[in-house]
N, C-alpha and C positions, 0 to 999 in steps of 0.2 A: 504494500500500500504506500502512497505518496506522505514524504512526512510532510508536517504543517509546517510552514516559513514561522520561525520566533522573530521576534522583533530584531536579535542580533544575530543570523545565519552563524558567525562565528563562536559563540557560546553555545549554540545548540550543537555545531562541531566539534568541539574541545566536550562536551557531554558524551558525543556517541563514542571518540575515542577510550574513551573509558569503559564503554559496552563493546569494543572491537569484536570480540572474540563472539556476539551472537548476531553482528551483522554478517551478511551477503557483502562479498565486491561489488557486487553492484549499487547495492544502500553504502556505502565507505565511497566507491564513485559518486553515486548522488547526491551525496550531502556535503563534498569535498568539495563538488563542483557548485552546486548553490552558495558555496561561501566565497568563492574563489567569483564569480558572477556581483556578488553584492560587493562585495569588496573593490573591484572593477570599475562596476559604473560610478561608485562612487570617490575612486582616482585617490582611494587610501592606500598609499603605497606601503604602510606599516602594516596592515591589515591584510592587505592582496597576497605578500612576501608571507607572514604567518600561514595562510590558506594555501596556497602554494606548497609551502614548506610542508605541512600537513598530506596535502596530494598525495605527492611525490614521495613522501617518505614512505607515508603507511599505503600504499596501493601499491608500489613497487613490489613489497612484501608481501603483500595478501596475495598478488597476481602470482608471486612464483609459490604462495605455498599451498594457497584453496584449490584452483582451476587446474583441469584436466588440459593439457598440453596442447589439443586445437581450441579449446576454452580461452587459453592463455593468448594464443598470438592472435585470436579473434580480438579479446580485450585489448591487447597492445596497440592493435590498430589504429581504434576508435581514439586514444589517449594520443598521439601525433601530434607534435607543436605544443606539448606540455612541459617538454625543456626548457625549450626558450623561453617561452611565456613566465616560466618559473623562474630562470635566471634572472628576465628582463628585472620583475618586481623588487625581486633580494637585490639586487645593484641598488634600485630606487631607494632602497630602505638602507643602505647602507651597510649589506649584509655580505659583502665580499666573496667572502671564504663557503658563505653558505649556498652563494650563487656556485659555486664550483660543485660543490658537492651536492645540490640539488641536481646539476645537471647531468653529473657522473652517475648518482639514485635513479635517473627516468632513462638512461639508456642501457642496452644491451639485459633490461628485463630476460629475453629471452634464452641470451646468451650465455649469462652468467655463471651457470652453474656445469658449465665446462672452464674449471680452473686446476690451480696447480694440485697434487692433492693435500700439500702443507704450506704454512710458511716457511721460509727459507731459514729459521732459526727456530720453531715451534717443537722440533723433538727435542732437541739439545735445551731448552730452555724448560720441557717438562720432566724431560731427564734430572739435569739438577735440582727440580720444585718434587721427585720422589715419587711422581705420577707418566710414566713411560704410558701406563697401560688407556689414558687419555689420546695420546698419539694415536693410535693404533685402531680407537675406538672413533678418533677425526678422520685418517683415514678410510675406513671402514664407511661412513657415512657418506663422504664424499666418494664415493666410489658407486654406491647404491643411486645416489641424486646421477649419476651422470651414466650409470645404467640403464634407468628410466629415460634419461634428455636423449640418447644414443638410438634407442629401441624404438623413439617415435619414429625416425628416420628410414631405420632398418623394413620397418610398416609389418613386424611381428606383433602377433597377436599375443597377449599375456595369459596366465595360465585360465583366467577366470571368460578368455576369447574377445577381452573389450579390441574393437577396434572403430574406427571412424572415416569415413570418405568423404574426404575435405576440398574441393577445389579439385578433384580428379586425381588426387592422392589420399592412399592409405597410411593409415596412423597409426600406431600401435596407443592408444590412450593412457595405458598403465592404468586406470579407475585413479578419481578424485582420493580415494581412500590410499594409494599408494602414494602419492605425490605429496600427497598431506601429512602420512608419516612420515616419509624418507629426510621431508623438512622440519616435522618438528624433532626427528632422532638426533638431525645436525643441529638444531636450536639449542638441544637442549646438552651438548658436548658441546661448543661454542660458548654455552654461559658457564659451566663448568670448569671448560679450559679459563675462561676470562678471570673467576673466582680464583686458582693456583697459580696464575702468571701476572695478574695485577692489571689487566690489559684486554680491551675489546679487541675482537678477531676482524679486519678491515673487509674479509671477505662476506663478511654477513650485510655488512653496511656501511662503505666508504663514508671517511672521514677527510679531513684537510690535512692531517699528515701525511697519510696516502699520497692523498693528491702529488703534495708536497715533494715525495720521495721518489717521481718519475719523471722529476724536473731536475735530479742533482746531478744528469751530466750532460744537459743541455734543457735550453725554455722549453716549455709546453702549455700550448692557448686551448683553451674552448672558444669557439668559436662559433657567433647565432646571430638569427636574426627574425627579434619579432616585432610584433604591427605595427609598435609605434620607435622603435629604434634597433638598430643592430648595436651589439658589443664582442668583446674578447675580454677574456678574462685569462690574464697572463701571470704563469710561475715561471720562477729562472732561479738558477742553482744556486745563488749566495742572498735570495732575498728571503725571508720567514714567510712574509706577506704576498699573495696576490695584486696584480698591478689592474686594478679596470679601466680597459679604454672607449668608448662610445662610437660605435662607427653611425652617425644619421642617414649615411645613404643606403646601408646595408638594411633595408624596413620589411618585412613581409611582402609587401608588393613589388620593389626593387628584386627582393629576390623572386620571387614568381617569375616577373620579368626576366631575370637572367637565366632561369631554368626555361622557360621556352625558349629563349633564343639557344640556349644549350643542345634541346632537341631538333633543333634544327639544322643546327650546326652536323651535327650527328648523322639525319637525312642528307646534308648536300655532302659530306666526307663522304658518303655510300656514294655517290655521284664526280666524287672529285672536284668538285668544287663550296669550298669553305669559306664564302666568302665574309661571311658575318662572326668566324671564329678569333681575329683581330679584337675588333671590336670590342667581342663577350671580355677577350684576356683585357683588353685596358677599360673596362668598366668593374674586373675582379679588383684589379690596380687601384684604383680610385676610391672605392667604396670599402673595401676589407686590406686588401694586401700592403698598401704603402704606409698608414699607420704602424704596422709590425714590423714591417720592414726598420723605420725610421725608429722603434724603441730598442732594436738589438742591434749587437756588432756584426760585423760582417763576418763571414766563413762560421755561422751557427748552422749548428742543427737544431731544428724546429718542428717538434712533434703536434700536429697541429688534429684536435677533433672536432669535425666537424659538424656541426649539431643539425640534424632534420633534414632538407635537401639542398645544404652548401656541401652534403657530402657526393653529389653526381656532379659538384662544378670544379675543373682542371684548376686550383686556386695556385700550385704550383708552377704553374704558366705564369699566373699575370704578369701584363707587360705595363711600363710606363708609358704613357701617351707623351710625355716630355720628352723621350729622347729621340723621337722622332722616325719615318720609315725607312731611313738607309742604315742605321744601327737601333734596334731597336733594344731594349734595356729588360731582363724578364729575372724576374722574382728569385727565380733558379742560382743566378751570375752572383745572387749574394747571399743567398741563406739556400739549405740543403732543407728537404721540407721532406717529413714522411706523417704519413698518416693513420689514426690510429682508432679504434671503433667507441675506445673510451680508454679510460686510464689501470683497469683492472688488467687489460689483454695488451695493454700495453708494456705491465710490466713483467707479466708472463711470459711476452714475448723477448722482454729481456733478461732473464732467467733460462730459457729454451736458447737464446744466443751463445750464454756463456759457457753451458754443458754441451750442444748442440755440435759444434766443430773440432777439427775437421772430422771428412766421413766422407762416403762412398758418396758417387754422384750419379743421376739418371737421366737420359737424355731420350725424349720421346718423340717422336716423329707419327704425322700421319698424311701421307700425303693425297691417299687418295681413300676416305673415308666413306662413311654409310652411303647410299644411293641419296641424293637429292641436296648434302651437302657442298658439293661444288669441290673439284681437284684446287688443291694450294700446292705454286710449282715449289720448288728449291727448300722443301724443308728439311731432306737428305742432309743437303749443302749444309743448311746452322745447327740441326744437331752435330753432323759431322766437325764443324769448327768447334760446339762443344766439347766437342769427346777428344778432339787436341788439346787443349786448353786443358782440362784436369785431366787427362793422360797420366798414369796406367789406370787411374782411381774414376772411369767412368764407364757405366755400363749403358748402349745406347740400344735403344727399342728400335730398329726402325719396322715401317709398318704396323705401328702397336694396335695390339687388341684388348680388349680391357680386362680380363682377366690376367693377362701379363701385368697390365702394368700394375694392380688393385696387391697382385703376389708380390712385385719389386717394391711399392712405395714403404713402405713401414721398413726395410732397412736401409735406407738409403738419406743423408742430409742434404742433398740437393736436387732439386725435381727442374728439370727443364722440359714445356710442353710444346712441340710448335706444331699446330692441329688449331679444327676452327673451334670458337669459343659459342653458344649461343645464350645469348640473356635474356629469361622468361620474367618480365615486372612483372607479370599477374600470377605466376607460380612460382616464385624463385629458388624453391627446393627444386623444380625443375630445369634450370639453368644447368647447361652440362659443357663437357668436351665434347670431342666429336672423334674418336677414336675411327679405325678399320672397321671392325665389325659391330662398334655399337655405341652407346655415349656412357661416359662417366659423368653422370649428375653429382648436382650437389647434396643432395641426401644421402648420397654413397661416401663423399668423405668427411660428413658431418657423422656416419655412425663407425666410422674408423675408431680403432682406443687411441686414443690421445698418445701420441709419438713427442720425440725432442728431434726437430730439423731444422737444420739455416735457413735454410732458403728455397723459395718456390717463383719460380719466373714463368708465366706463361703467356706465352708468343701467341697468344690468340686472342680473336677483335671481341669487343663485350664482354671482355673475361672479369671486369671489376666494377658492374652494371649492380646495383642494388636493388631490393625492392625497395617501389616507389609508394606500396600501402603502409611501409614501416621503416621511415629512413630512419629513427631512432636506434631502430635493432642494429640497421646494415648486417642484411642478409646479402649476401656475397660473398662469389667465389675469396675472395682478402679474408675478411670477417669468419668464414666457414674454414679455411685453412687455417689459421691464428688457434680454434678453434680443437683442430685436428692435430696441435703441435709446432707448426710449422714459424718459425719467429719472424722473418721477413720475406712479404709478398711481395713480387713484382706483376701489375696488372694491365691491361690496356682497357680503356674506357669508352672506346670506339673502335670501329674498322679503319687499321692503318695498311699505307702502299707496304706490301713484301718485301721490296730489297731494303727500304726504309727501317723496317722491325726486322730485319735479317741484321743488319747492323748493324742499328741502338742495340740490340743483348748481346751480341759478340762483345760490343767495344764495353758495354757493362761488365758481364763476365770477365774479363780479362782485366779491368782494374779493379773489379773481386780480385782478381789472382794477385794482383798487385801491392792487396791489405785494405785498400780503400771501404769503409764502412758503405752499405748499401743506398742510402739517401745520396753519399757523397757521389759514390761511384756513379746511380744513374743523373744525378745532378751533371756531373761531367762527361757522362755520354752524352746528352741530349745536347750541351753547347758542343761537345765534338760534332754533331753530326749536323748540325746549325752549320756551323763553318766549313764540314766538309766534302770538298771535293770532288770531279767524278773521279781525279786519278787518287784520291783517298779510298773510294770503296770500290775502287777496282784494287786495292789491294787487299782489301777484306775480304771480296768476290771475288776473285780471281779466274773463274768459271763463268762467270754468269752476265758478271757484269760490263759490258762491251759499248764504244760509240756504235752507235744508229749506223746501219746500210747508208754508204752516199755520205757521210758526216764526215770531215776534215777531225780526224784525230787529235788536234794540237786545242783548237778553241774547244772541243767537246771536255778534253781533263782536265780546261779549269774553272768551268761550271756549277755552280754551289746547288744541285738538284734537291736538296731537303730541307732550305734554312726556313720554309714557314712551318706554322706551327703544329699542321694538322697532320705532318709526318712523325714528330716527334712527343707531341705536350701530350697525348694520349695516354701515355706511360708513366706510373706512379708507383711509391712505394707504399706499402702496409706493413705496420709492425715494426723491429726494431732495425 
């Protein structure tokens, strides 16, 4: 039944919180958002920032531990634009840190409980406090939470046969009853642990330390933009505090705007011609990217998340509209930008880095795939340059079929894919490779067990396309690998020309081999291939790459064939 509106919607919420435990999500939705509404219109930014605060915290919660797993990403949905929105307020009110951590709270709901299975000091630190047997019972629980998150994917039925057909996929449900244990088993070894070590477990519920501690060897922004103004809220290694900066042009509508022009951009790259993707990069320039620019030093890395749909925009690109079109000036030349789904899997991802290397490397080739996929010439070619590159340490597929590769990934730290990619937004568990004889979807290596691997680079167009019903999650191939173990992605975010992506990952991989960190490395491929040359990638192609029938040799090798942007700015990193 509808509750009654009290005079102060916000008392009557700070009341239900106290009865949490015999409302529905959806009465904790309802009554969160009538406060969050009256608070609003009435432009109490003390008041908005508390209701918010409230949202965010205890929904997040209730979603991963009431709701049956298509229950949950149905909820998640609906809640889109509740990060920002939530940021926005707490900035208003002067709530910094809480802005951070609200916004860390509202994303990757779905995600989360694919993490480490400890903290990095939590046995050693229970060992000393005389309670081993705590560890053991953390891990155990965490193990059960992500057998359940695992098994939706796999689309096994549980012993009791619940299953769900959701969007034209099967779900294994696990029953409301399982989901609900496996979280209160971990609740209640979380308070437990907390009681013997003095200390909340950051995994239950980020905090500003957290946040705090994936900024200490290089900044890290949040990054949003809602109705009434864009911000970033920025950590850097030697500051305690969060730094907020206001971007006014980066406004919900502003962004709306730039996401169509994005998709379009998108459509005329399937066409080869981009002409409006200029443009997008120096309106990212102007509105989001030259304020960060201008508060850090130069030669940072800059772990940047993206909040809602600035995570489908190439912000990496942006270019300065000041330095004009014969040298144009792009984001990349000063700071190395990688991207990250939130701060949880960000730092997982750098934990999975440090144990992760070196290791076997894998190099996949498909060049003439399912029927209806279309031949991609020369992917022989860039696997085969990979398998020089980490020589003797690379075993390469060609012609893979997806049970080859499903048997090779899990021992292997480096995955090389060059095969077409295709992005399902309305189904994005259905986003897959496109192997020889069949696709490797993304529900196949979201039910993989969680590996420790460097690196996953894949050489295929739409491979890091998000769902667009839940840009908060970023469900993608990035996000699903990170996910599956993998510490740093490399992705393409549209259809790029072949010999173009034949290049960028050769000339990345190879300043990998060089020691170069992965932001840095494709940071300096992408101006290498800016500036280079035909007789530059006729020595990378050496096969392939030839002047045109009829072409004078001499003017054809000093032709700069890739310096715009829609050959290269496609290409980004995930993770660390």
């Amino acid at each position: 039944m509808r509750l009654r509106r009290p005079p102060n919607p916000g008392d009557h919420f700070r009341r239900a919180v106290a009865g949490l435990s015999r409302l529905s999500v959806t009465d904790v939705s309802s009554v969160a958002r009538e406060w969050v509404d009256w608070a609003v219109s009435a432009d109490d930014a003390a008041e908005a920032a508390d209701a918010y605060w409230h949202l965010v915290m205890q929904v997040s919660t209730e979603v991963a531990r009431r709701l049956s797993w298509p229950g949950r990403a149905e909820a998640v949905a609906t809640s889109q634009g509740t990060a920002a929105e939530a940021g926005y307020w707490l900035l208003r009110a002067g709530r910094v840190k809480d802005a951070a951590v609200a916004i860390e709270a509202a994303r990757g709901m779905l995600l989360r409980q694919r993490f480490e299975p400890a903290l990095a000091d939590l046995a050693g630190r229970l060992a000393r406090a005389g309670r081993p047997d705590l560890h053991a019972a953390y891990v155990e629980a965490v193990a059960r939470i992500d057998e359940l998150q695992r098994g939706q994917y796999r689309g096994d039925p549980d012993r009791s046969g619940n299953a769900l057909l959701v969007g034209g996929t099967r779900y294994w449900t696990g029953g409301v009853s399982s989901a609900h244990q496996a979280w209160s088993r971990y609740e209640r070894v979380v308070a437990d642990i907390a009681a013997v070590v003095d200390d909340q477990n950051p995994l239950l519920q980020p905090d500003w330390e957290l946040i705090r501690s994936a900024a200490t060897d290089g900044p890290l922004v949040y990054l949003a933009a809602a109705e009434r103004s864009g911000y970033a809220i920025l950590a850097t290694p030697h500051a305690p505090d969060p730094v907020p900066i206001w971007l006014p042009r980066l406004d919900r509508s502003s962004l709306d705007g730039a996401v169509a022009t994005y998709r379009t951009v998108v459509e005329q790259v399937r066409s080869s011609d981009a002409t409006e993707l200029p443009d997008l990069l120096k309106t990212l320039w102007t509105a989001a990217m030259s304020p960060l620019s201008l508060a850090l030093p130069a030669r940072q890395t800059l772990t940047v998340v993206a909040v809602g749909a600035l995570g489908l925009l190439p912000l990496h690109a942006a270019s300065d509209p000041a330095a004009g079109p014969d040298e144009p000036w792009y984001v990349g030349d000063r700071l190395a930008i990688r991207y990250a789904p939130n701060v949880r899997s960000a730092l997982t991802a750098r934990r999975v880095a440090v144990v992760a290397e070196p290791g076997p490397v894998l190099a996949v080739d498909a060049p003439e795939p399912v029927p209806g996929a279309g031949t991609i010439p020369r992917t022989a070619e860039e696997t085969r340059g990979v398998e020089r590159l980490y020589r003797p340490n690379c075993t390469r597929l060609p012609d893979a079929r997806r049970e080859q590769v499903i048997a090779r990934l899990p021992g292997c730290s480096v995955w090389h894919f060059a095969c077409h990619g295709i992005a399902d937004p309305t189904k994005p568990l259905s986003s897959r490779l496109v192997l020889v004889d069949s696709d490797l979807p993304l529900r196949d290596i979201l039910a993989m067990p969680t590996g420790r691997h460097r690196l996953a680079v894949l050489s295929a167009c739409d491979s890091s396309v998000p769902d667009e019903r839940r840009l908060d999650e970023v469900i993608s191939f990035p996000g699903a690998l990170l996910q599956a173990g993998v510490a740093t992605v490399v992705a393409s975010g549209w259809k790029v020309e072949d010999t173009a992506a034949q290049c960028l990952v050769l000339r990345f991989h190879q300043l990998i081999r060089q020691g170069r960190p992965p932001a840095v490395a494709l940071a300096d491929a992408q101006r290498w291939l800016r500036r280079a040359t035909n007789a530059d990638i006729e020595a990378v192609l050496p096969a392939s790459h030839r002047p045109p029938h009829g072409l004078p040799t001499s003017p054809w090798r000093d032709i700069r064939p890739f310096d715009a942007p829609e050959y290269w700015a496609a290409f980004s990193v995930t993770g660390y």
